[in-house]
Rosetta silent file (secondary structure, phi, psi, omega in degrees, C-alpha in Angstrom):
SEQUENCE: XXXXXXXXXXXXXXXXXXXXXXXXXXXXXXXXXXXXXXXXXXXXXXXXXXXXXXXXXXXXXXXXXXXXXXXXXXXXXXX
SCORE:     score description
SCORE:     0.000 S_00000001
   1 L     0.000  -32.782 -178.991    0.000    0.000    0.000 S_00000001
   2 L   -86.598    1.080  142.359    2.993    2.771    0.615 S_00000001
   3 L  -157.619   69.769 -160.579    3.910    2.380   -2.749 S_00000001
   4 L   -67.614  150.153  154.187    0.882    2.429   -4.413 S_00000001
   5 L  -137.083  167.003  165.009    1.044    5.113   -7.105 S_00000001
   6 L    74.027   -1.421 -179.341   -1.740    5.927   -9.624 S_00000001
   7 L   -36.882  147.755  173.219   -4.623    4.373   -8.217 S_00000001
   8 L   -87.602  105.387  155.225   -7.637    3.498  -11.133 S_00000001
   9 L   -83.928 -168.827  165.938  -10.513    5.859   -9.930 S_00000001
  10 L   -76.726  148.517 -154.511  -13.503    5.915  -11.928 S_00000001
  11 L   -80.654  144.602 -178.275  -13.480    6.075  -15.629 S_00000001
  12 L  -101.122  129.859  178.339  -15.151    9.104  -17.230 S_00000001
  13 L   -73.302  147.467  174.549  -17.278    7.506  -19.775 S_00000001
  14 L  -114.463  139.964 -176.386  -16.796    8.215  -23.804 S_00000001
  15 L   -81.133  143.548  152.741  -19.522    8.288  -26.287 S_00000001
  16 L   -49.697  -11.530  151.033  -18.954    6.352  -29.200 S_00000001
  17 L   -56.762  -75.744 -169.872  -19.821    9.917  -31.057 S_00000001
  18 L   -66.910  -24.612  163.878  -16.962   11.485  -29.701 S_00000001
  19 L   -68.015  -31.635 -164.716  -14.597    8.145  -30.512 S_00000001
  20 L  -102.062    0.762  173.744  -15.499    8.053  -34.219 S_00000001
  21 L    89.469   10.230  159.942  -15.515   11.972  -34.216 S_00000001
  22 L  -114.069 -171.706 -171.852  -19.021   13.013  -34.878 S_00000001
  23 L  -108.109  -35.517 -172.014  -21.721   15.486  -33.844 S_00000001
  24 L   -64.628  165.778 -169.612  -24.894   12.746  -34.539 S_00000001
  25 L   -94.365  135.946  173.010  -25.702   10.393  -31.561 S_00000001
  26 L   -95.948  -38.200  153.226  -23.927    6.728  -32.722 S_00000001
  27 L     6.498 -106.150  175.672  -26.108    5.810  -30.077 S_00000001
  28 L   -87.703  -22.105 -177.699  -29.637    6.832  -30.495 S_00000001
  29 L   -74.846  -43.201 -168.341  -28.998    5.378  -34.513 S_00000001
  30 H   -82.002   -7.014  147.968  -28.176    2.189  -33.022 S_00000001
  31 H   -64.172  158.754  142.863  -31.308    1.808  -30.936 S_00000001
  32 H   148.284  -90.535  171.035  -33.058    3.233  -33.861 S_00000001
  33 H   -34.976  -41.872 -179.932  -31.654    0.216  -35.873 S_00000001
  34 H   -74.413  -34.849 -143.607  -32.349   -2.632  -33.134 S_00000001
  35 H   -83.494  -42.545 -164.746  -35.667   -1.059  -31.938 S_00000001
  36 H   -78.260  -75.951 -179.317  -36.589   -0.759  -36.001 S_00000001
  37 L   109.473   39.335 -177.889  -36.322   -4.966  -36.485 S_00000001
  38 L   -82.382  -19.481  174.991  -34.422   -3.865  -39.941 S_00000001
  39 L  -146.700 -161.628  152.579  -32.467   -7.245  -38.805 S_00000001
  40 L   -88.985  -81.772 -167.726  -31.993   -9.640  -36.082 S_00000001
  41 L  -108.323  139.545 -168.992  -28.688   -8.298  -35.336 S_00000001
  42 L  -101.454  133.484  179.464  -26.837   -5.076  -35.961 S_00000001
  43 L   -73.172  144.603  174.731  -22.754   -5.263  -36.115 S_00000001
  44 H   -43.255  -43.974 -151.933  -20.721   -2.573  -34.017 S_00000001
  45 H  -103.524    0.198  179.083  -19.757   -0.550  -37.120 S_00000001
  46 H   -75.100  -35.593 -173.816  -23.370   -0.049  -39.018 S_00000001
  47 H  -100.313  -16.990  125.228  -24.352    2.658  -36.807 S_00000001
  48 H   -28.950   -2.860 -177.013  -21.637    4.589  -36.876 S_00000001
  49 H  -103.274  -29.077  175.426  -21.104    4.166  -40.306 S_00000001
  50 H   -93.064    2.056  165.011  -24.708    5.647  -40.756 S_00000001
  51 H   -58.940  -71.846 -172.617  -24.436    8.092  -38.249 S_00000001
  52 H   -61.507  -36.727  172.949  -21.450    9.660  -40.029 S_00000001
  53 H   -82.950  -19.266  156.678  -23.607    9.139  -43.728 S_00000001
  54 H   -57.110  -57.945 -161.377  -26.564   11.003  -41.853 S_00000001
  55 H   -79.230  -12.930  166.876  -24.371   14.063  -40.490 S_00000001
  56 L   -84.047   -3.790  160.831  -22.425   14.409  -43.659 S_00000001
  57 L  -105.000   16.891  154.688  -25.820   14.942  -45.900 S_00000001
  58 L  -112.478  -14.161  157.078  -27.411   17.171  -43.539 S_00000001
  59 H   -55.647  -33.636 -179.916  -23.817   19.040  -43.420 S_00000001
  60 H  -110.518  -25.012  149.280  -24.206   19.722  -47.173 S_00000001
  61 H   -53.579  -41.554  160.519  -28.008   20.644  -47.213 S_00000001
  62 H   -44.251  -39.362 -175.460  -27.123   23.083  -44.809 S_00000001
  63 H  -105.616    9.247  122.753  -24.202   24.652  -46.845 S_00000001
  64 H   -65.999  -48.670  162.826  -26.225   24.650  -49.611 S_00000001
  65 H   -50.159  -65.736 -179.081  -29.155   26.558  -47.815 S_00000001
  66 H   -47.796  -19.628 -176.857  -26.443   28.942  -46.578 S_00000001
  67 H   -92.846  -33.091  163.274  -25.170   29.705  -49.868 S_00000001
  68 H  -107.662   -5.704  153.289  -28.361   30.533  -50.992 S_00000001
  69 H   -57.874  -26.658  167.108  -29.754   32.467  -48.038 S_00000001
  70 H   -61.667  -44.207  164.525  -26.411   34.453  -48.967 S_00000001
  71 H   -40.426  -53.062 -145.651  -27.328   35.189  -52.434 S_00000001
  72 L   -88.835   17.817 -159.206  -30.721   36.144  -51.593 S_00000001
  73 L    35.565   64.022  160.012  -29.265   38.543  -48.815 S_00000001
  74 L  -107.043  152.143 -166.557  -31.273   36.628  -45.977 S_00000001
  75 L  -121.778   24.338  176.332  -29.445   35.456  -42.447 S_00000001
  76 L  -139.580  134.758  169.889  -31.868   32.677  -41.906 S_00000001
  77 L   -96.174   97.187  165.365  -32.606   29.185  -43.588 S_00000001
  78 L  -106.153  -31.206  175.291  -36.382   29.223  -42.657 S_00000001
  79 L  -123.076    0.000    0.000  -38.256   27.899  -45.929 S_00000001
């Protein structure tokens, strides 16, 4: 015990968002996917792989809308 260094406290948990480096919940897709019955069983890497194929097509509708609320002089994508 006197020359213990380092004890392991508790672990701060990591989302599986923040491992693979997105902003969508990897999560809430994969309950989405079990919860759905699209299979009997879903593999580790499908919802993250659609997680990441969600937030990169709502990343480029968005920067399309911005580009043309810019034209159009407008600061808002509302319609």
């Amino acid at each position: 015990m006197a020359g213990k260094t380092g004890g392991r406290g508790c672990k701060k948990s990591v989302s599986r968002s923040s491992k693979a480096g997105l902003q969508f919940p990897v999560g809430r897709v994969a309950r989405y996917l079990k919860k759905g019955k699209y299979a009997e069983r879903v593999g580790a890497g499908a919802p993250v792989y659609l997680a990441a194929v969600l937030e990169y097509l709502c990343a480029e509708v968005l920067e399309l809308a911005g580009n043309a609320a810019r034209d159009n002089k407008k600061t808002r994508c509302d319609r």
